[in-house]
C-alpha positions in Angstrom: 0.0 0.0 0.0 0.7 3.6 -0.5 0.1 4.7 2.8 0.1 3.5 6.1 -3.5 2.5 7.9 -2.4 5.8 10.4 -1.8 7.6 7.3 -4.8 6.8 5.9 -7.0 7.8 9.4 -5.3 11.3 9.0 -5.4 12.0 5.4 -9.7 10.9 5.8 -10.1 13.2 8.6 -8.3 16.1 6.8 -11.2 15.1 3.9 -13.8 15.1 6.5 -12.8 18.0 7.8 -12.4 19.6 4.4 -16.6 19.3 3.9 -17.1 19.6 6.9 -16.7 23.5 7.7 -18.0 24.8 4.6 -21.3 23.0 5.3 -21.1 24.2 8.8 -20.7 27.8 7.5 -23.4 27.3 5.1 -25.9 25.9 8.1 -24.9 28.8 9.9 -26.1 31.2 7.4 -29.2 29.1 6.8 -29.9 29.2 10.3 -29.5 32.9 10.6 -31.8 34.0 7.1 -34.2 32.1 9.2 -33.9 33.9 12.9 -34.0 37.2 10.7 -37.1 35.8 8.5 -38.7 35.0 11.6 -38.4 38.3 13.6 -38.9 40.5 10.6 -42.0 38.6 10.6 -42.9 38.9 14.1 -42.1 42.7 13.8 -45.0 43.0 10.7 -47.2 41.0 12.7 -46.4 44.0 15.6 -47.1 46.1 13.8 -50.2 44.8 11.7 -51.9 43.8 15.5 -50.9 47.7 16.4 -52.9 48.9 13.4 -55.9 46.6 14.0 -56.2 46.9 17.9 -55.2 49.6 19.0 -56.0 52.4 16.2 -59.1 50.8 13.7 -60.6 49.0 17.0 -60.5 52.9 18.3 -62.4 54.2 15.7 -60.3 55.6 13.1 -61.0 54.0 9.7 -59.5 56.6 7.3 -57.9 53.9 5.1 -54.7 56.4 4.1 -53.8 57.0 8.1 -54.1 53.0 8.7 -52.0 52.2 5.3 -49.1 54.6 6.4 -49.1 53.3 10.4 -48.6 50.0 8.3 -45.7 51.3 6.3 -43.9 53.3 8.4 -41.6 51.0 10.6 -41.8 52.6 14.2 -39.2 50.4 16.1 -36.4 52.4 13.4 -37.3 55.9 15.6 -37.2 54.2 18.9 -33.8 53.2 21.0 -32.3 50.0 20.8 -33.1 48.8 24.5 -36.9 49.6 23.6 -37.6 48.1 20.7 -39.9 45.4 22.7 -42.5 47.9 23.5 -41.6 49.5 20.2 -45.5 48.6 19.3 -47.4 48.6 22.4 -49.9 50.9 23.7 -47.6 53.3 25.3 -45.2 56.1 25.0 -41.9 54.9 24.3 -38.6 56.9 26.0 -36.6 58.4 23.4 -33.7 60.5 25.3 -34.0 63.9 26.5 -36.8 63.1 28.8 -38.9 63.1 25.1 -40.9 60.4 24.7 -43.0 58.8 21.3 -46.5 59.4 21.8 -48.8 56.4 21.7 -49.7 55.0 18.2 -52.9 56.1 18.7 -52.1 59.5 19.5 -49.7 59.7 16.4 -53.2 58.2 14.1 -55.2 60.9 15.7 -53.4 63.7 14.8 -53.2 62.4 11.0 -56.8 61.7 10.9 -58.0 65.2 12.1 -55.4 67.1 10.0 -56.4 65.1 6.7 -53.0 65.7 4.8 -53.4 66.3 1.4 -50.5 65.1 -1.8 -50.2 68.6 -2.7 -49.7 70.0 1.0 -46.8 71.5 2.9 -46.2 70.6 5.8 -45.2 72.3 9.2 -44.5 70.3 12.5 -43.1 72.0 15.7 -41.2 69.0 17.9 -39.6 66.7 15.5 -38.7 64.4 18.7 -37.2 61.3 16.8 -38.7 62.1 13.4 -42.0 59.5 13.4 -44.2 61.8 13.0 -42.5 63.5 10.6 -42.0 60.0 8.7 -46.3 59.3 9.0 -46.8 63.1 7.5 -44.2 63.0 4.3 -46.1 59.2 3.0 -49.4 61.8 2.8 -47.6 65.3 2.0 -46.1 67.0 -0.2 -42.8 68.0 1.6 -42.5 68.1 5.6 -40.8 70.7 7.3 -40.0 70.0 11.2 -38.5 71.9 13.9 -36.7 70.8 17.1 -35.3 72.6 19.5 -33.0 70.6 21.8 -29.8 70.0 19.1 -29.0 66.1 19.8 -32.4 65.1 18.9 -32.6 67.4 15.8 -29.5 66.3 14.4 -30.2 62.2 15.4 -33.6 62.8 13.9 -32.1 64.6 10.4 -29.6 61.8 10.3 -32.1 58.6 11.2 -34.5 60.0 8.3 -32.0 60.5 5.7 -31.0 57.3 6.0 -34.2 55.5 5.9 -34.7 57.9 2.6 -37.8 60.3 3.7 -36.1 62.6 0.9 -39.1 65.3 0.9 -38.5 66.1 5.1 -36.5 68.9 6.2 -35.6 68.8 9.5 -34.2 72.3 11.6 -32.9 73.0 15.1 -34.1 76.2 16.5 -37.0 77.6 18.3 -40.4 75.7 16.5 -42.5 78.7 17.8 -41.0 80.9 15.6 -42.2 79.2 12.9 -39.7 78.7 9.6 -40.7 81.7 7.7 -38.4 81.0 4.5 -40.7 78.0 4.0 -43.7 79.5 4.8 -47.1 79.8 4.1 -47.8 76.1 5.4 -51.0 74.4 4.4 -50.8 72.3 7.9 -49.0 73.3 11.2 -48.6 70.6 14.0 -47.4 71.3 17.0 -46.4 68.4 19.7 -45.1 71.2 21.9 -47.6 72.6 24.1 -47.9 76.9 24.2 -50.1 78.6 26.6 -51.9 80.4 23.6 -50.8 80.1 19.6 -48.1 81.8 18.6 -48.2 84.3 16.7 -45.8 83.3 13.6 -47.3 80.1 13.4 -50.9 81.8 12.6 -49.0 84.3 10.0 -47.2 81.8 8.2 -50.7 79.1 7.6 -51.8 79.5 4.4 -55.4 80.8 4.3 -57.7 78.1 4.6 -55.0 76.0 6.1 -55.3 74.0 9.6 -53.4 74.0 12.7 -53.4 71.4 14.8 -51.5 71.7 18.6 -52.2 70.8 22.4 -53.2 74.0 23.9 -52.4 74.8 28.2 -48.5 75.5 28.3 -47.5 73.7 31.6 -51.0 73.3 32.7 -52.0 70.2 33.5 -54.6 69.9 31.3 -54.1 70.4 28.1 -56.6 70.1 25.1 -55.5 68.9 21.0 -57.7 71.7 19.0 -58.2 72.4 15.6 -58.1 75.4 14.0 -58.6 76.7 10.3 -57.4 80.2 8.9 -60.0 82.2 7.5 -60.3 85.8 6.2 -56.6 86.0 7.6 -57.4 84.5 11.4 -57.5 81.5 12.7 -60.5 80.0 13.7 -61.5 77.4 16.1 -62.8 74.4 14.3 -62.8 71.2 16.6 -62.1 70.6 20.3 -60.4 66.8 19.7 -59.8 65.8 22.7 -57.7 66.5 26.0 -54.1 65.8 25.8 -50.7 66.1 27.9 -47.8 66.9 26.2 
C-alpha cells in the first residue's frame, strides 16, 4: 500500500474535515436567514396587531392613516433597548426626557389634519422624526422643527437614511415658525404653548389647519383644531384632551 492504515485515518479526517466546515458555515447562514425571516415577521405582525387593535378597533377607519401606520416601521425611531414595547400601547422613551407618543395619539393627529398630496407641511417637535416619517407618506414636503440639538441632528440623520427625501428637518425655536418656507398648508405642534403663537398663525396658508395641544405647563391640556380664514385662525374642533 501507498500509505500507512495511520496515514490513511489522518489524510480521511483532513477530507472530512475539508466538507465539513464549509457545510457548517453554510448551516450557519441558513440558520441565521431564518432567525431574521422570523423576527422580521414577528415585527410586521407588531405592527399589523398595532394597526388593528389599537387604532381601527378605536375608531379611526380613514384607510390612508391605517395604510401609512402599516408602512412606516416605528421600532427604526425608537432606542435599541426599547424596541420590545416598540408597538405597544404606550409612549416609548426616546432620550432627553422626550418620549414617542402612543400610536394612537400619532393616528389621531393624522386623521384630524387630513393631509393632502399637494400639502406642505409644518411640525413643531420633531422628537425622533416619526411623526415627521407618517406626514411625508401623505404630504407634499414636511418641514420639522426641534429645539434641543442632539435630537434634531439624530432625527435629520435617522430619516435620511431610511430615505424620507421630501422632510426637512431644523434646530431652533419651533414657535417661531420657519418663515423661509412659509405659508404652510398644515401646522402641528407636539409642543404645548399657553396660547398660539403668533408666527405660526402668519405663516398658515389661508384656509390652512393648525393642529396643537393647547395649556402650556397646565396640567390639562386640550388637541384643538383650527382653520385660517379671512386671515385668522378659527377654532374648528375641540379633539380631545391631551398632555404633552
Amino acid at each position: 500500500p501507498l500509505y500507512s492504515s495511520a496515514a490513511s485515518d489522518v489524510y480521511k479526517r483532513q477530507e472530512f474535515m475539508r466538507y465539513l466546515i464549509p457545510a457548517l458555515f453554510i448551516a450557519a447562514l441558513i440558520v441565521g436567514f431564518a432567525a431574521c425571516s422570523r423576527c422580521n415577521h414577528n415585527i410586521e405582525s407588531k405592527q399589523q396587531a398595532m394597526v388593528e387593535r389599537q387604532i381601527r378597533f378605536r375608531g379611526i377607519s380613514d384607510e390612508n392613516v391605517l395604510k401609512v401606520m402599516r408602512q412606516v416601521p416605528r421600532v427604526a425611531f425608537v432606542p435599541e433597548e426599547h424596541h420590545k414595547i416598540a408597538y405597544d400601547d404606550m409612549r416609548v422613551p426616546t432620550g432627553h426626557g422626550q418620549t414617542l407618543d402612543r400610536p394612537y395619539e400619532d393616528a389621531l393627529i393624522l386623521d384630524t389634519i387630513k393631509i393632502k398630496p399637494t400639502d406642505k407641511v409644518l411640525e413643531v417637535g420633531t422628537g425622533s422624526g416619526y411623526l415627521a416619517a407618517l406626514m411625508s407618506r401623505l404630504a407634499k414636503n414636511v418641514y420639522t422643527i426641534e429645539i434641543v440639538p442632539d435630537l434634531g441632528n439624530q432625527a435629520s440623520e435617522r430619516l435620511a437614511k431610511l430615505m424620507y427625501n421630501n422632510i426637512e428637518v431644523k434646530v431652533g425655536d419651533g414657535f417661531l415658525g420657519w418663515e423661509e418656507n412659509a405659508p404652510f398648508d398644515v401646522i402641528v405642534l407636539t409642543a404645548s404653548p399657553a396660547t398660539i403663537p403668533d408666527p405660526l398663525q402668519k405663516q398658515l396658508k389661508e384656509g390652512g389647519r393648525l393642529l396643537l395641544p393647547l395649556g402650556g405647563n397646565e396640567r390639562f391640556q386640550e388637541l384643538l383644531l383650527y382653520t385660517k380664514k379671512d386671515g385668522q385662525v378659527q377654532l374648528e374642533r375641540r379633539v380631545a384632551p391631551t398632555q404633552f
